[in-house]
C-alpha positions as CSV (number, residue, x, y, z in Angstrom):
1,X,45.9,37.2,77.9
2,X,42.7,35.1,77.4
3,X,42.6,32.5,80.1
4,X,39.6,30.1,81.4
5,X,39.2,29.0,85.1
6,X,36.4,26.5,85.9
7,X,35.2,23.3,87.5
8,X,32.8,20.8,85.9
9,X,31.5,17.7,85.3
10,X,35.0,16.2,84.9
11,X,36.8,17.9,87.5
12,X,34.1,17.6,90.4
13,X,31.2,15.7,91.9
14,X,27.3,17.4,91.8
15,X,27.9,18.6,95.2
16,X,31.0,20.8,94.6
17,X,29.4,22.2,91.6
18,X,25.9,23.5,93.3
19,X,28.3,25.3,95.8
20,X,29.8,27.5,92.8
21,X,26.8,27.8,90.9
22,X,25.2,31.2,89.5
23,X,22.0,31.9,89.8
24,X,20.2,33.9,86.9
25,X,19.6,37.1,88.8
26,X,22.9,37.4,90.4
27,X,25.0,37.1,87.3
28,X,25.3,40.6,85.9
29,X,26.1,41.8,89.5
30,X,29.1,39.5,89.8
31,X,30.2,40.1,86.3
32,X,30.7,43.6,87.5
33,X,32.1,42.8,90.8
34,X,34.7,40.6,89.1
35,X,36.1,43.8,86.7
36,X,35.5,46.2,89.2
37,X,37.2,44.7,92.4
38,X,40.0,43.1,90.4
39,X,42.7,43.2,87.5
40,X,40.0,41.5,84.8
41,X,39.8,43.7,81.5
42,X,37.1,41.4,80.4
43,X,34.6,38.9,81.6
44,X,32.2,36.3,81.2
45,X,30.5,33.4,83.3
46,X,29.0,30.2,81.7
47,X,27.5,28.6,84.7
48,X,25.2,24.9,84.1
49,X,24.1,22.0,85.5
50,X,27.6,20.6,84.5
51,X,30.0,23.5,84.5
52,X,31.0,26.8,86.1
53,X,33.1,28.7,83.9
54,X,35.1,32.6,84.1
55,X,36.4,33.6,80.5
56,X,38.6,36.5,81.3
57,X,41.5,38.6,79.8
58,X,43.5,39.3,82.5
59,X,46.9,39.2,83.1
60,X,46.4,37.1,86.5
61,X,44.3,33.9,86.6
62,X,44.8,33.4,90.4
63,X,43.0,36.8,91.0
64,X,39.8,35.1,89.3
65,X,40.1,31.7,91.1
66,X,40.1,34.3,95.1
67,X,37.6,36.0,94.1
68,X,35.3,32.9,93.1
69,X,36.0,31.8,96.6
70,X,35.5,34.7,98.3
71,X,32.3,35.7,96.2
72,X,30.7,32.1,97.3
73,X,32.0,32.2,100.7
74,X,33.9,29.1,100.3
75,X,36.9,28.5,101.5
76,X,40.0,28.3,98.4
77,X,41.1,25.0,100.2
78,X,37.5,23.3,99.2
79,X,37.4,24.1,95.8
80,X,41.4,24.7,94.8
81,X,41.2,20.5,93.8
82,X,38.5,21.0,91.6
83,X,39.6,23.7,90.0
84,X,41.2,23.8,86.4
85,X,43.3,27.4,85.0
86,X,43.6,26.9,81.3
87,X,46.0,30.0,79.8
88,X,45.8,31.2,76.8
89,X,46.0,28.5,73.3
90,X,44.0,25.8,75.8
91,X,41.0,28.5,77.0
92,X,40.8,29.1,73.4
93,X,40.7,25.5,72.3
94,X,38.5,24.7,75.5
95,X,35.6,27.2,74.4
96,X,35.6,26.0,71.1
97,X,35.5,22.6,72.4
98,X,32.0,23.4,74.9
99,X,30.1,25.1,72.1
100,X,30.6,22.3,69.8
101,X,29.5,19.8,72.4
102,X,32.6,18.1,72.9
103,X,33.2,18.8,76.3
104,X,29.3,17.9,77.3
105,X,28.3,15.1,79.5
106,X,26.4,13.8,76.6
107,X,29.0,14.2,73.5
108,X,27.6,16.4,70.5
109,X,24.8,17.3,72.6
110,X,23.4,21.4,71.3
111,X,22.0,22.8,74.2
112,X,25.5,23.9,75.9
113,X,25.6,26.2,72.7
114,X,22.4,28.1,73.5
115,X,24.0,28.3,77.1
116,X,27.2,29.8,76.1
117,X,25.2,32.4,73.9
118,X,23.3,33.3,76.8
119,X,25.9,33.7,78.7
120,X,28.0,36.2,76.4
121,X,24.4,38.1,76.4
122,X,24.4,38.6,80.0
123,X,28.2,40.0,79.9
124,X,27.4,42.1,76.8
125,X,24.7,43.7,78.7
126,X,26.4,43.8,82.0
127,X,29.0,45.4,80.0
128,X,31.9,43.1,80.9
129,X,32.6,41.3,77.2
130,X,35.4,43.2,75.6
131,X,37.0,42.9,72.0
132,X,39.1,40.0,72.9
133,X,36.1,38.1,74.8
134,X,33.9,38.9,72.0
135,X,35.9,37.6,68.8
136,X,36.2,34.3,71.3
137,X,32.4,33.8,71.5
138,X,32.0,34.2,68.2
139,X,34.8,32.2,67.0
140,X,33.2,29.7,68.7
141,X,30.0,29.4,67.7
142,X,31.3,29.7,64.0
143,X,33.4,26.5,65.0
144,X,30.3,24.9,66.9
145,X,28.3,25.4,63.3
146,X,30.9,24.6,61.2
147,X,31.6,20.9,63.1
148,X,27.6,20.1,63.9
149,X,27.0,20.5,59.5
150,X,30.1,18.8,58.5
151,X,30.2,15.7,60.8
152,X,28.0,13.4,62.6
153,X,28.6,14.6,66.1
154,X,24.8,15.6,66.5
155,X,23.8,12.1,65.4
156,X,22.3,9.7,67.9
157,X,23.0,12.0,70.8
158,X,21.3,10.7,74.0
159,X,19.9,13.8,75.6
160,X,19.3,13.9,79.4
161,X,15.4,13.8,78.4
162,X,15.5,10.8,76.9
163,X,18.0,9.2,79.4
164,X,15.5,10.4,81.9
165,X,13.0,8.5,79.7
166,X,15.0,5.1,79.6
167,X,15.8,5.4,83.9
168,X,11.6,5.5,83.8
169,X,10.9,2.6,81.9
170,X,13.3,0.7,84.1
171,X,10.8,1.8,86.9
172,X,7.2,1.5,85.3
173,X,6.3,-1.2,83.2
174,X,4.7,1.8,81.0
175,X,5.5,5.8,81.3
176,X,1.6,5.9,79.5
177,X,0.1,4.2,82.7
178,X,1.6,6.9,85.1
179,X,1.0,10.4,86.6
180,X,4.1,13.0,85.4
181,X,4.6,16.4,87.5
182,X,6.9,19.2,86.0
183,X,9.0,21.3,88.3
184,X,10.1,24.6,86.6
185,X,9.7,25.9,82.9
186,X,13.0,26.3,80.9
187,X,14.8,24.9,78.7
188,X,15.7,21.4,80.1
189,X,11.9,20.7,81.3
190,X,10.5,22.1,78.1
191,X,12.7,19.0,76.6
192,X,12.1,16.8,79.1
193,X,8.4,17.4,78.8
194,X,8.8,17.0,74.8
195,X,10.2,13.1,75.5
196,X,7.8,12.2,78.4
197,X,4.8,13.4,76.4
198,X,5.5,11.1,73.4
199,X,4.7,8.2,75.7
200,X,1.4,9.3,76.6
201,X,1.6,9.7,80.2
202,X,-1.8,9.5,82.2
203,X,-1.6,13.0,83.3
204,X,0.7,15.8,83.2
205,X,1.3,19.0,85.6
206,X,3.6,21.6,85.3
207,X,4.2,23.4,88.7
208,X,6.1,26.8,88.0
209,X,7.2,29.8,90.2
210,X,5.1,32.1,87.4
211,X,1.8,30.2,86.7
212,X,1.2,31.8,83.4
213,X,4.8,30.9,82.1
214,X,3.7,27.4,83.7
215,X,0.2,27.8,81.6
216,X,2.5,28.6,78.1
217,X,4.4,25.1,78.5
218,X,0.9,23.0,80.0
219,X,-1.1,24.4,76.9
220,X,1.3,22.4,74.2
221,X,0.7,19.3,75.9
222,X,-2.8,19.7,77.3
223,X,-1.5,19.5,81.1
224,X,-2.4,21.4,84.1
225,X,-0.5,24.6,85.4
226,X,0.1,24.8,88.7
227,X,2.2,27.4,91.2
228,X,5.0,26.1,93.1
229,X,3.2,26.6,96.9
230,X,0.4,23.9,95.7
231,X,3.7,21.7,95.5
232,X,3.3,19.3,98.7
233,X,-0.6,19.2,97.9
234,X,-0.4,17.3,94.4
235,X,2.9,15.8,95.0
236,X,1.0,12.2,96.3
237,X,-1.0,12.5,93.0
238,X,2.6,11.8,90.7
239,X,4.4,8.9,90.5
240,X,7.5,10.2,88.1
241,X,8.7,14.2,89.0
242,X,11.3,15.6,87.1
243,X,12.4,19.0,88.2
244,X,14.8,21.4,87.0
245,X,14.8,25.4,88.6
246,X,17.3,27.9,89.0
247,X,16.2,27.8,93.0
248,X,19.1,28.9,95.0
249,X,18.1,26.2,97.9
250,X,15.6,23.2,97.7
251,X,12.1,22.8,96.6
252,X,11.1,19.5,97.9
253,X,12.7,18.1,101.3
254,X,12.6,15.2,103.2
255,X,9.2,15.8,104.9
256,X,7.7,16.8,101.6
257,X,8.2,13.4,100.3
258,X,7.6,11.5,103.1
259,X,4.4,12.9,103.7
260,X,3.7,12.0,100.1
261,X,5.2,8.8,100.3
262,X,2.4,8.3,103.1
263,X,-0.8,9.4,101.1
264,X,0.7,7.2,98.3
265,X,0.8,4.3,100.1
266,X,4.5,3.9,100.0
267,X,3.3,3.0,95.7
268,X,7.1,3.8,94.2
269,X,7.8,7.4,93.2
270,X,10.7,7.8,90.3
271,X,12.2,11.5,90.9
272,X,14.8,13.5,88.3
273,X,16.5,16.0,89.4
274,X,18.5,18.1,86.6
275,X,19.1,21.3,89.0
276,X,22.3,23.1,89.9
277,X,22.2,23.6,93.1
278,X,19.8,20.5,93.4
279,X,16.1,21.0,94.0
280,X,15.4,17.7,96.1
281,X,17.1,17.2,98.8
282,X,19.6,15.1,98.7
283,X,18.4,12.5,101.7
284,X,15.1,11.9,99.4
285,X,17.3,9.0,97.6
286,X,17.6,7.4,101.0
287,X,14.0,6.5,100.9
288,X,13.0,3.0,100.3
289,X,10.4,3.6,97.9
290,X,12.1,6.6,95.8
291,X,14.5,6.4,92.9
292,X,16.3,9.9,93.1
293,X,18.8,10.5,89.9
294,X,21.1,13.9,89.5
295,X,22.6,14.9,86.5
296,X,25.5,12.8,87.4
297,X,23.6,9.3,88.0
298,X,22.4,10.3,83.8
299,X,25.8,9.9,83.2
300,X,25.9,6.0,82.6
301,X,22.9,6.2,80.5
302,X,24.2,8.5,78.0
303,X,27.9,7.0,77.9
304,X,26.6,3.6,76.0
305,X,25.8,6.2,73.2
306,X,29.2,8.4,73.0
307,X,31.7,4.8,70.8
308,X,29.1,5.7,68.3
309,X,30.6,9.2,67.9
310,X,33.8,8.1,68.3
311,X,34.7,9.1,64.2
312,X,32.9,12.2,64.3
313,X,34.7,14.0,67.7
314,X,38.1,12.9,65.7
315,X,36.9,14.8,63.0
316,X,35.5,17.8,65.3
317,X,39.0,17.5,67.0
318,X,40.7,18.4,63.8
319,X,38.4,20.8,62.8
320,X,39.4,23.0,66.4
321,X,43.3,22.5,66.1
322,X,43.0,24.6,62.9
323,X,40.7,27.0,63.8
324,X,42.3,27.7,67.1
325,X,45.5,28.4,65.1
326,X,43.4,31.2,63.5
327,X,42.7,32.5,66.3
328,X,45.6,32.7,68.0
329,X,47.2,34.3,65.2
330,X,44.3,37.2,65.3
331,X,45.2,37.6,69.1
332,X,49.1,38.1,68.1
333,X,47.7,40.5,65.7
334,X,45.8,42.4,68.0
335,X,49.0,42.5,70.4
336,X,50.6,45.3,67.7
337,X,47.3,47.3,67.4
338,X,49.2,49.8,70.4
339,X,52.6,49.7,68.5
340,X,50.8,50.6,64.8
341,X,49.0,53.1,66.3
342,X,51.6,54.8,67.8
343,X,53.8,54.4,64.8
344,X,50.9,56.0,62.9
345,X,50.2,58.8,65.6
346,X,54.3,60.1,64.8
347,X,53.9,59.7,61.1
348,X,51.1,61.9,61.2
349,X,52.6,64.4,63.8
350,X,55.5,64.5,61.0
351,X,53.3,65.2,58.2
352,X,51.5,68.0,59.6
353,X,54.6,69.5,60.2
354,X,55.7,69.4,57.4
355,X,52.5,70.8,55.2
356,X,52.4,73.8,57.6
357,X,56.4,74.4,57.1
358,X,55.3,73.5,52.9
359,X,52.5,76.4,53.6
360,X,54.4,79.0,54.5
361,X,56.4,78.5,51.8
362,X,53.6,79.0,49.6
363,X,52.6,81.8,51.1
364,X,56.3,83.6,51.2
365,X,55.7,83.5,46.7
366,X,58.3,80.5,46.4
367,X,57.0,78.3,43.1
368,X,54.6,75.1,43.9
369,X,57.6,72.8,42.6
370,X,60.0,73.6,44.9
371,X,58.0,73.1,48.1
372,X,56.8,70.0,46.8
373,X,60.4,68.9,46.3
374,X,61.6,70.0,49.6
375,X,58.4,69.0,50.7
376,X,58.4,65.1,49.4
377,X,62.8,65.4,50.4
378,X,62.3,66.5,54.4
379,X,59.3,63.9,55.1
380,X,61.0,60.7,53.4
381,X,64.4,62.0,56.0
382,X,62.1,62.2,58.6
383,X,60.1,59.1,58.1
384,X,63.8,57.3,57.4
385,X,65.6,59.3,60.5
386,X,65.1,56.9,63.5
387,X,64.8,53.6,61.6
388,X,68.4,54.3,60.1
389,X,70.1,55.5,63.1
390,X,69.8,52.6,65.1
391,X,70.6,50.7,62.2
392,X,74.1,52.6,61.9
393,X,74.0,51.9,65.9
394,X,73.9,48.0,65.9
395,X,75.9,45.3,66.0
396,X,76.6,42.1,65.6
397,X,73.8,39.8,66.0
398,X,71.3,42.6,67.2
399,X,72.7,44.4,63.9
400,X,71.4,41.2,61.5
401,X,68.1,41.1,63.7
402,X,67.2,44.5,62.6
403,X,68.5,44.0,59.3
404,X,66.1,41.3,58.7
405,X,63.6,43.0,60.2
406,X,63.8,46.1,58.1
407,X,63.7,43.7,55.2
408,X,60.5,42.2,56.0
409,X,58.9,45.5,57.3
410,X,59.9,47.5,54.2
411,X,59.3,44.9,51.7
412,X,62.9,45.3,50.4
413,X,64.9,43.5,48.2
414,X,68.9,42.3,47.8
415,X,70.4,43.9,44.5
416,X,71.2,41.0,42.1
């Protein structure tokens, strides 16, 4: 049984979901500890700024939900409210619905899709994505491609860039007129940067953990690279920060910014932070002259943009129901993969019985036709043995059961 357990943007605030985040370099370790130390056939962990997610095939979703408890050292009470167990038709339906955006804080928005691709990576290499796993992930990026190029629900999408954008111009009369200061080098910054830039900010740093990955990111929009421990030093220089690392515990506290705060001349600093666990500390926002937003506060900037997409998740909506029906029918299918095979494994056993009795017959001078005949006679009363003793067996309503059955199975046909 497929089955999803998870929390997320839905389900629970920032601060519950940085306490059961994975960190990049951790990941293929607890993939492994997850099949290893409990009944999970298969695995795989999407974990974002908005969602932690286990994909298993297992036959007991509680054994997931412990052991994310006990691998974060949190106690099950904290985090049972938050949690959601979706069994089998819904997981299916649920994946299909985060790679195609649906599910997404901002609705339609791509970059969940590239999340969930790294994510089956990371379990393909940590050698935790079985067959069943695998056909999902696929499944649902073929869904994902087939709703994004036959509706609209790409079109318009508020990303958290530009929402980060909008919060800014609320702040500064002009994004051009101020000083802009990087914190990491992924994905969401290398967007971020992309929306920023086109306003034509004053200045630009990017401050990374691994200057020259920094440098890559500073060279496209001829800013300045800088490592993470020159941090507190330029930090008075920047008036909007927008950070976003996969730091287990903050990068700028209280005193940072206060300090900074101090050299600025308590002049208004406008501070983003997209992390998961956060990268500011939280008590920044308490600051008189700093406006601190989380991926949660982004929220109400993207939601004026999701009635326009109203049309197009109806249509992406429909496009799921039938392909999770497809799905589900392959799983069903793969349920009688054991019972096939060991209905071909006797047939076979049969067979070479019977060409090694057929052989010796040959070889003892008796003519080819008759041991074909006997041959062709002894497997078809073989083959038929079983199938029609328990027929002969049966009754009643277990009697018509098999009846039909055998019809279907054989293919057969009432005499007219």
């Amino acid at each position: 049984m497929i089955f999803t357990l998870g929390i997320n943007h839905h389900s629970a605030p920032l601060a519950i979901r940085e306490r059961v985040a994975f960190h990049a370099e951790t990941l293929p370790q607890a993939l492994v500890n997850l099949v290893d130390a409990h009944p999970v056939r298969e695995a795989a962990i999407i974990s974002t700024c908005n969602r932690t997610e286990l994909y298993c095939s297992a036959d007991a979703p509680e054994q997931a939900a412990h052991w994310l408890s006990e691998f974060h050292r949190i106690d099950p009470g904290q985090i049972r409210p938050y949690l959601y167990t979706l069994e089998q038709p819904q997981a299916v339906r649920h994946a299909f619905r985060v790679a195609s955006g649906l599910d997404s804080m901002v609705v339609g928005e791509p970059q969940i899709l590239g999340q969930m691709k790294d994510a089956v990576r990371v379990a393909a290499e940590a050698g935790t994505l079985g067959a069943h796993l695998h056909k999902l992930f696929q499944r649902s990026f073929a869904v994902a491609k087939e709703v994004r190029s036959t509706t609209a629900i790409g079109a318009n999408t508020v990303s958290m860039a530009a929402a980060a954008v909008h919060l800014a111009e609320r702040i500064f009369e002009s994004v051009g007129e101020q000083r802009v200061l990087f914190i990491g080098a992924g994905e969401m910054i290398e967007l971020c940067a992309a929306h920023f830039c086109a306003r034509k900010p004053r200045q630009v740093t990017i401050a990374n953990r691994t200057v020259e990955r920094g440098q890559v990111l500073a060279q496209r929009y001829g800013a300045a690279a800088i490592r993470l421990d020159d941090l507190a030093e330029v930090l008075p220089q920047h008036d909007i920060v927008v950070s976003c690392t996969a730091s287990p515990l903050p990068i700028i506290g209280l005193g940072m910014v206060e300090r900074a705060l101090k050299a600025r001349r308590h002049r208004p600093m406008f501070m983003v932070d997209l992390a998961v666990p956060r990268d500011i500390e939280s008590e920044v926002g308490e600051l008189g002259d700093v406006f601190l937003y989380s991926v949660d506060d982004l929220a109400q900037i993207v939601e004026s943009g999701v009635e326009s997409r109203q049309a197009a998740v109806i249509e992406a909506e429909a496009i799921i129901e039938l392909r999770v029906a497809s799905f589900l029918h392959w799983l069903e299918g793969r349920e009688t993969v054991p019972m096939i095979r060991s209905l071909r494994d006797a047939a076979e056993r049969m067979r070479r019985r019977e060409i090694e009795h057929a052989l010796k017959r040959l070889a003892r001078g008796e003519t080819p036709e008759q041991v074909l005949e006997q041959l062709s006679q002894r497997l078809t009363n073989k083959f038929l043995h079983a199938p029609t003793q328990t027929l002969n067996l049966a009754e009643g309503e277990e009697r018509s059961r098999l009846l039909s059955a055998a019809t279907r199975l054989f293919h057969l046909h009432k005499a007219d």
